[in-house]
C-alpha positions as CSV (number, residue, x, y, z in Angstrom):
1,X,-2.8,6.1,-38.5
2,X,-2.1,4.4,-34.9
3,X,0.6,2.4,-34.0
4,X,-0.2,-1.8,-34.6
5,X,-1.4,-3.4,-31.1
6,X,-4.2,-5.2,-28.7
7,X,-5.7,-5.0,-25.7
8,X,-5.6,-8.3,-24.2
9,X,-6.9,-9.2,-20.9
10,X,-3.7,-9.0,-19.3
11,X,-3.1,-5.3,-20.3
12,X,-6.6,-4.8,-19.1
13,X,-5.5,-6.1,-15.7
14,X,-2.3,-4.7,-15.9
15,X,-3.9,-1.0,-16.1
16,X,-6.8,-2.0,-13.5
17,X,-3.9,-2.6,-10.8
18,X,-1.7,-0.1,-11.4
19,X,-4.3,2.4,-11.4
20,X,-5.0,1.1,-7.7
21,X,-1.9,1.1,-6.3
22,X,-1.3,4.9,-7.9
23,X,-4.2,5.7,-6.0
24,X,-3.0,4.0,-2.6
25,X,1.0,5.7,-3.3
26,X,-0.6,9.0,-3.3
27,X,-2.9,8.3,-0.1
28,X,0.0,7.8,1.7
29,X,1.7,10.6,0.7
30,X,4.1,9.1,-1.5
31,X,3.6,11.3,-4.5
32,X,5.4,14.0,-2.5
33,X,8.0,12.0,-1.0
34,X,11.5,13.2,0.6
35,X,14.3,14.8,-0.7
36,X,16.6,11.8,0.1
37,X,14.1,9.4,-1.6
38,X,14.0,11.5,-4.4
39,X,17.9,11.6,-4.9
40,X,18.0,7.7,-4.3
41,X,15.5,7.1,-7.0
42,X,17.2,9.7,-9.4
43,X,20.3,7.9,-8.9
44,X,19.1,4.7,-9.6
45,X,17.0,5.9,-13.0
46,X,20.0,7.2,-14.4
47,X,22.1,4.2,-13.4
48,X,19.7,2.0,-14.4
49,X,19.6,3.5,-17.8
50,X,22.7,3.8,-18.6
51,X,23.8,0.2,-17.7
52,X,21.5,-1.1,-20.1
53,X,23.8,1.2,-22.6
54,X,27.1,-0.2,-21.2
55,X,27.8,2.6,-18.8
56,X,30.5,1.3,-15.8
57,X,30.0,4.1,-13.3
58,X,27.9,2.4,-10.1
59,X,25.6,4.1,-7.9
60,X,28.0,5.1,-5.6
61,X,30.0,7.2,-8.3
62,X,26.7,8.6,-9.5
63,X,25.8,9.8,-6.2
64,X,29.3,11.8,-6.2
65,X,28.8,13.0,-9.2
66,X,25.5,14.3,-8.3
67,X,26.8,15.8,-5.1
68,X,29.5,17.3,-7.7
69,X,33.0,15.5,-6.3
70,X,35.3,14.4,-8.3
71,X,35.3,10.7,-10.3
72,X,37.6,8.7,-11.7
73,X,36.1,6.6,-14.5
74,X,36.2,6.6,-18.5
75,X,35.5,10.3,-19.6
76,X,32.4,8.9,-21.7
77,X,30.9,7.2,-19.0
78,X,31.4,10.1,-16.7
79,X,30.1,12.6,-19.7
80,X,27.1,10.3,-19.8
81,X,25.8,10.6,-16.4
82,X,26.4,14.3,-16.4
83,X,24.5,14.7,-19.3
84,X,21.3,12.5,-18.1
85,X,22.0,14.7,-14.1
86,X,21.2,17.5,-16.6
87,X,17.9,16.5,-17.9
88,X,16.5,14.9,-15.3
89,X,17.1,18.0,-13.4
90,X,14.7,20.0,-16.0
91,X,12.1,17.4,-16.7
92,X,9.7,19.2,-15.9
93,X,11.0,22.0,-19.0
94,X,9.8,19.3,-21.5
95,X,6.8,18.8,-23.4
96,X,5.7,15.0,-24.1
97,X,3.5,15.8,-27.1
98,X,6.3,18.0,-28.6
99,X,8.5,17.0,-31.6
100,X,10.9,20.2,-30.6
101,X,11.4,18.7,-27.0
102,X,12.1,15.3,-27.8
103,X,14.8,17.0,-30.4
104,X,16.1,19.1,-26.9
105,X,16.1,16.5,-24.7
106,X,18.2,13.9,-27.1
107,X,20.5,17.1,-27.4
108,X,21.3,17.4,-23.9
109,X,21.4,13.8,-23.1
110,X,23.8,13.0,-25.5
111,X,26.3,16.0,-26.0
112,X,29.8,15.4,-26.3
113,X,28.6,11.8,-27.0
114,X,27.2,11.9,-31.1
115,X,28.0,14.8,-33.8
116,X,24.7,14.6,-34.6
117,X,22.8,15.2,-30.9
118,X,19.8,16.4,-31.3
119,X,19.0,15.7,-34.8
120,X,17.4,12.6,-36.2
121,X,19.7,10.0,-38.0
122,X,20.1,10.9,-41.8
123,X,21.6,7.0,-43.0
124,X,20.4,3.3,-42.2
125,X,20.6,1.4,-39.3
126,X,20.7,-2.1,-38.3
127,X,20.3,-3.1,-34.7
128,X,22.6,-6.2,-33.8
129,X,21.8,-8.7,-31.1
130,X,25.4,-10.7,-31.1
131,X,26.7,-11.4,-34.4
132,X,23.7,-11.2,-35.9
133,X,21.1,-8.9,-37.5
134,X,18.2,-8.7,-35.2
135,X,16.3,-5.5,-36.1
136,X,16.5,-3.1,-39.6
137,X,15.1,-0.1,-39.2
138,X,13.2,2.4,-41.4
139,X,15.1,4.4,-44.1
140,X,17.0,7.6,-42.7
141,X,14.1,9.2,-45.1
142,X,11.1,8.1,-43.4
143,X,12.0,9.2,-40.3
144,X,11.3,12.7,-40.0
145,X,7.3,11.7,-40.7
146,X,7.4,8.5,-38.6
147,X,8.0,10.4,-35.5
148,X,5.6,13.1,-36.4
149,X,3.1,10.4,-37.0
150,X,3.5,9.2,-33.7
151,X,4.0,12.4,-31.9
152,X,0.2,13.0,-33.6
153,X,-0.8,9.5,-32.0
154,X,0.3,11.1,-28.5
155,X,-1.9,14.2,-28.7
156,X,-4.6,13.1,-30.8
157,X,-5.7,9.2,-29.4
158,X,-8.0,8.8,-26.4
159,X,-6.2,5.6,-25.5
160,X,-5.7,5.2,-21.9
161,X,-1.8,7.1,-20.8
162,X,-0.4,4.3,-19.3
163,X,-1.0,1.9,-22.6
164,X,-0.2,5.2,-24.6
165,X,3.4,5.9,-22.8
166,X,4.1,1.7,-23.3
167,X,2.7,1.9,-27.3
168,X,5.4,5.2,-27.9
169,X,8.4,3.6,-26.0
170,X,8.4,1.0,-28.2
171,X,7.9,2.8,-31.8
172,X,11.1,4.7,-30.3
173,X,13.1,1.3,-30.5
174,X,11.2,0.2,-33.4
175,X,11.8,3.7,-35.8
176,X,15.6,4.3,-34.0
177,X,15.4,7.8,-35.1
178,X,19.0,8.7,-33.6
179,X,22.3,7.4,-34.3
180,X,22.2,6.3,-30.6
181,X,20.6,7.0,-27.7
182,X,17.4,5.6,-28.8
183,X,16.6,3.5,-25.7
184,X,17.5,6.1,-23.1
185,X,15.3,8.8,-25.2
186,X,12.3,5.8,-25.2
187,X,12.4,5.0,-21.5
188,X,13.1,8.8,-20.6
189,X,10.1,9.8,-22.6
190,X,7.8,7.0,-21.3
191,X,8.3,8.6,-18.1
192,X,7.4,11.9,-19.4
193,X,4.1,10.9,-20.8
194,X,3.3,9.1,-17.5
195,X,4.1,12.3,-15.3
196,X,1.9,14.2,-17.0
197,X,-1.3,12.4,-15.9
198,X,0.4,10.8,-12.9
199,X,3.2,13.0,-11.3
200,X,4.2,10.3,-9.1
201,X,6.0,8.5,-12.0
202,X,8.6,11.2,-11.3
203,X,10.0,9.5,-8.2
204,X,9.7,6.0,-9.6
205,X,12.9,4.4,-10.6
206,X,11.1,1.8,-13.2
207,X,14.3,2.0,-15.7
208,X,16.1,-0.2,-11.9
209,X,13.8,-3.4,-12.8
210,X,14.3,-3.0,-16.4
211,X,17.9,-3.1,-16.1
212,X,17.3,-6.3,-13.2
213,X,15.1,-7.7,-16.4
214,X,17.2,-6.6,-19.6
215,X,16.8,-10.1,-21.2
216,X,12.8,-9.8,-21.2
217,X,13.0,-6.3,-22.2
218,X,15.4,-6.9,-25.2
219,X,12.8,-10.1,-25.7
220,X,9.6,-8.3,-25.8
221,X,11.0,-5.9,-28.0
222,X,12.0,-8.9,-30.2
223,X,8.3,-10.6,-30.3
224,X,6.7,-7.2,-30.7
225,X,8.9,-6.8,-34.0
226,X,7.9,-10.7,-34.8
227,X,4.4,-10.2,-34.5
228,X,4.4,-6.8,-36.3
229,X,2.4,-4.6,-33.1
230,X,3.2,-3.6,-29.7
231,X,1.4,-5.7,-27.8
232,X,4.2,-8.2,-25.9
233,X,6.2,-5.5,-24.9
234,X,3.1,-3.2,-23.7
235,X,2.3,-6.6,-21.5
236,X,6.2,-6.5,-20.2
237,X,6.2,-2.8,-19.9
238,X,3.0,-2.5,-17.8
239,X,4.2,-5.6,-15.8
240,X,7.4,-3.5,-15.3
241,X,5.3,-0.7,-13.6
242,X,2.8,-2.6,-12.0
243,X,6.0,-4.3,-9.8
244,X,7.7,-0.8,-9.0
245,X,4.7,0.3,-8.0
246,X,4.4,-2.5,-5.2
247,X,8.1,-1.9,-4.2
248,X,7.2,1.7,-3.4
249,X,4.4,0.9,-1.9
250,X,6.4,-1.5,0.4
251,X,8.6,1.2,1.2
252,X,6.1,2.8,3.2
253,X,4.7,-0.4,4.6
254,X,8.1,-1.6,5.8
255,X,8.5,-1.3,9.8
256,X,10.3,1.9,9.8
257,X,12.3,2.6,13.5
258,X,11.3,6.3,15.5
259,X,14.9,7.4,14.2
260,X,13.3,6.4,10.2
261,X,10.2,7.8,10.7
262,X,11.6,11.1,12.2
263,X,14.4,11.1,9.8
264,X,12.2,10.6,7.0
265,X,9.3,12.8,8.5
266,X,12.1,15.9,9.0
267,X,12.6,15.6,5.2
268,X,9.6,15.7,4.2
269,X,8.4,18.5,6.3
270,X,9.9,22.1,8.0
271,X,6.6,23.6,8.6
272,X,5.4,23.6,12.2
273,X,3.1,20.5,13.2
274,X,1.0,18.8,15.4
275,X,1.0,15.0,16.2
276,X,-1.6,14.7,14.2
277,X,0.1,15.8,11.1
278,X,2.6,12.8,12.2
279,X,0.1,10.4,12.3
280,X,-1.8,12.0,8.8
281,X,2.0,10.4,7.5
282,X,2.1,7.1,9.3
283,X,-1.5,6.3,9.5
284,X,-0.2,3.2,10.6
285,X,0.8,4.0,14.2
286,X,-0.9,4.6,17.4
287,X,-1.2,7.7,19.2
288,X,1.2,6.6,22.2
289,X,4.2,5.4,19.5
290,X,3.8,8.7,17.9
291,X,3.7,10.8,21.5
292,X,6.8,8.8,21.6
293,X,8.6,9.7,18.4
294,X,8.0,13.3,19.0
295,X,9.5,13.2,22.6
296,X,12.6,11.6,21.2
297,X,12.4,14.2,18.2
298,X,12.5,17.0,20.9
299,X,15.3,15.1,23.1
300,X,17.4,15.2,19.9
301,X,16.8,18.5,19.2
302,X,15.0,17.8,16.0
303,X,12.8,20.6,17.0
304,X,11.1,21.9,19.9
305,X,7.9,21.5,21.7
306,X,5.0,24.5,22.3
307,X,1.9,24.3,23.9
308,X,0.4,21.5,26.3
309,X,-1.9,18.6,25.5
310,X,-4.6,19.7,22.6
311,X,-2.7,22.1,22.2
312,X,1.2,21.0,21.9
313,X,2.6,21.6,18.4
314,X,6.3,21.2,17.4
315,X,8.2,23.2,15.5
316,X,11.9,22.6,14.0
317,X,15.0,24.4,15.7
């Protein structure tokens, strides 16, 4: 049996404009992008995520941690980032539609943080919002077939991904199979589900406006319990990617300097090239700024310059 939800017009939407501007981030490249964006974005996932949680740690002492210096900061904070550094860094090891995965992942991600890591919950739980009781969840018992239920809804539905990765993220909160962790695992695994069909979702930091939007998170998760389906929080979900989508997409429509655009070309690139592999990258400049960049690239020693006019090519020092 599916999970309880509606397509309303707005979802329809929703998945009608992400699905274009997917289409226009990998046009421009964007679905490959460099390894300084990629570490930025990382950074601000796992910071993202684990704010929601309570973590202290900021960005900045994330990015050390990453680049493994030492940090001072409460040993479960700092045990909390290493633990999400470590699955992020083997995403790609685990298997949306698999119950064992989900049980790995949970493992890693909260080691040294639960007894019982990797293993669902075997008593009741009761999800508080203040001082009172906002959200009982299903008996320890039920668990265990719950998840396999909705693991089954993952491989089995021909509902469109992007509704599909919303629907599972919230039966995550709504079942709270682990003794904690729960909405890390949800929004971790939403992004797992997406990459599959759209690798892109990889470099998207989506978890940054959740944490910028926590109130209507925590609210659409409380009217999706109300109404007894998924539907408000698919709306807020999809609304969620539909606005990091456009702030990626203005990343490369910003007015980048030659120093940005080489920086950001060098990185993205070692290969040797002709201009016209620059401009395949910023299809928004003319020839004569991009003869430009490259003479500055080769007067900073960036890399070097072979051949002459058809001909020239450039390749890094």
């Amino acid at each position: 049996m599916n999970p309880p939800y509606k397509i309303t017009p707005k979802v329809l939407n929703l998945v009608t404009t992400i699905s274009e501007k997917i289409g226009q981030i990998n046009a421009k490249y964007l679905d490959k992008p460099s390894p300084k964006l990629r570490k930025e974005n990382k950074v601000k996932t796992i910071h993202s995520s684990l704010k929601i949680e309570g973590n202290t740690l900021s960005e900045e002492q994330i990015t050390a941690i990453l680049e493994k210096k030492r940090v001072v900061g409460p040993k479960k904070d700092v045990n909390e980032v290493l633990n999400a550094i470590k699955v992020y860094e083997q995403l790609h090891k685990y298997k949306p539609e698999s119950v064992k995965s989900f049980l790995s992942a949970h493992d890693t991600l909260m080691k040294g943080l639960v007894v019982d890591c990797g293993k669902f919950r075997n008593k009741g739980v009761g999800i508080m919002a203040g001082e009172k009781l906002a959200h009982v969840a299903p008996p320890a018992e039920n668990v265990p077939y719950l998840m396999n239920d909705l693991f089954n809804y993952l491989k089995s539905t021909d509902e469109i991904t992007l509704i599909k990765s919303c629907v599972f993220h919230y039966e995550v909160e709504f079942i709270h199979p682990f003794s904690d962790g729960n909405g890390r695992m949800g929004r971790l695994w939403q992004t797992l589900i997406l990459m599959k069909q759209y690798p892109v979702f990889e470099f998207i930091p989506f978890e940054n406006l959740i944490h910028h939007t926590q109130n209507d998170y925590y609210k659409a998760l409380a009217q999706s319990d109300k109404v007894g389906n998924s539907t408000p929080f698919i709306e807020y979900m999809l609304g969620v990617i539909d606005e990091s989508l456009s702030s990626m997409l203005d990343f490369k429509g910003k007015t980048m300097s030659s120093q940005e655009r080489l920086n950001y070309f060098i990185e993205l690139t070692t290969n040797t090239f002709s201009r016209k592999d620059y401009m395949g990258v910023f299809k928004e400049i003319s020839t004569a700024t991009a003869s430009r960049d490259l003479k500055l690239g080769v007067e900073l020693g960036f890399f070097e310059k072979q051949g002459d006019k058809t001909n020239t090519i450039y390749k890094f020092t």
